[in-house]
N, C-alpha and C positions, 0 to 999 in steps of 0.2 A: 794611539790605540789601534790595534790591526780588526779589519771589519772582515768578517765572514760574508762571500760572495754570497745567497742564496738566490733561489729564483723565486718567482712568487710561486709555487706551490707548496714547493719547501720553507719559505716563512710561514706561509698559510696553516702548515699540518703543523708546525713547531710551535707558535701560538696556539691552535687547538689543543696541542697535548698538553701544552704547559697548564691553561686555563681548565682540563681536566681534573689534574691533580689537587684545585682548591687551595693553594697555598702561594703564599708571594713567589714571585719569578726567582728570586735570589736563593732560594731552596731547594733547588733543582738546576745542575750542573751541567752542561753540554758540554760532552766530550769528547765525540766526533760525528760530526753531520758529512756525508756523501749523497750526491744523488746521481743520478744516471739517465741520459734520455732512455725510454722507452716506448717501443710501437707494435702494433698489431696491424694486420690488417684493413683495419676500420679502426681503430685508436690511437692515439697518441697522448702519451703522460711520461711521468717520473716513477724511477725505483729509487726508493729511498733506504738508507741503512740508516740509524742513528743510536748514538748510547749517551745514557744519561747518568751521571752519577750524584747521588741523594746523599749527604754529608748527616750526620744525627743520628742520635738513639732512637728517636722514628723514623729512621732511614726503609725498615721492612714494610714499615704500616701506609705510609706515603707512596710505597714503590708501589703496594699491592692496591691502594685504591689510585695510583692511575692507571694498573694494568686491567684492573677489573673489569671483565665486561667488551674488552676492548676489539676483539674480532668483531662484535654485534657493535660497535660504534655508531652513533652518526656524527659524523663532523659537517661542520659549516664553513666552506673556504670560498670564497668567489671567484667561480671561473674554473673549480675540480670536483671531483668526486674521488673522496676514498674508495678504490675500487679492492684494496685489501692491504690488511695491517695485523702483525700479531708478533710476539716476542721471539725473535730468532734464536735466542738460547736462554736458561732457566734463569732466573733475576740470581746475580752474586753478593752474595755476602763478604764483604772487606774487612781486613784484621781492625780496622782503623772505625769500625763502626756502620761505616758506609755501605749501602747498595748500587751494584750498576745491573744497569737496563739496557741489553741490546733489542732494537725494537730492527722492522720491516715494514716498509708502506710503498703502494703502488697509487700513484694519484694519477683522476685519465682528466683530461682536457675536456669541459662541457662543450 
């Protein structure tokens, strides 16, 4: 089985999301995770891309209560702060039932 490298921030905010949405792990599909060093002046963290795709006839209802809400977030990750997350483009609707979810997260280093 092939293991997806993460760092810990990015396992960190993928757990938080997942455990958002209420529902067992296996109901919500990661379909492609990126991260990216980034820095500021005074910061340092990750940019994150991620999409998720949600398989079911409550594919819409699932997608929108993990989207809901989700600029105003708090996440709990050790050792980050979601310093900003919100959907990079409109959640799609799939001929197959399905939803994806392109999301956006910058996490900074405590």
């Amino acid at each position: 089985m092939m293991k997806l490298g993460l760092s810990p921030a990015a396992a960190g905010l993928l757990r938080a999301l997942l455990a958002r949405a209420g529902v067992d792990r296996d109901r919500i599909l990661l379909s492609a995770y990126q991260s990216f060093d980034w820095q500021s002046l005074t910061f340092v963290g990750e940019r994150h891309e991620i999409e998720f795709r949600i398989p079911g006839p409550d594919s819409s209802s699932l997608a929108a209560r993990l989207t809901e809400g989700l600029t105003e977030a708090e996440f709990s990750i050790p050792g980050q702060i979601v310093a900003d997350i919100s959907m990079q483009k409109p959640a799609t609707a799939n001929a197959d039932g399905s939803t994806t979810l392109h999301l956006e997260a910058l996490t900074i280093a405590e």
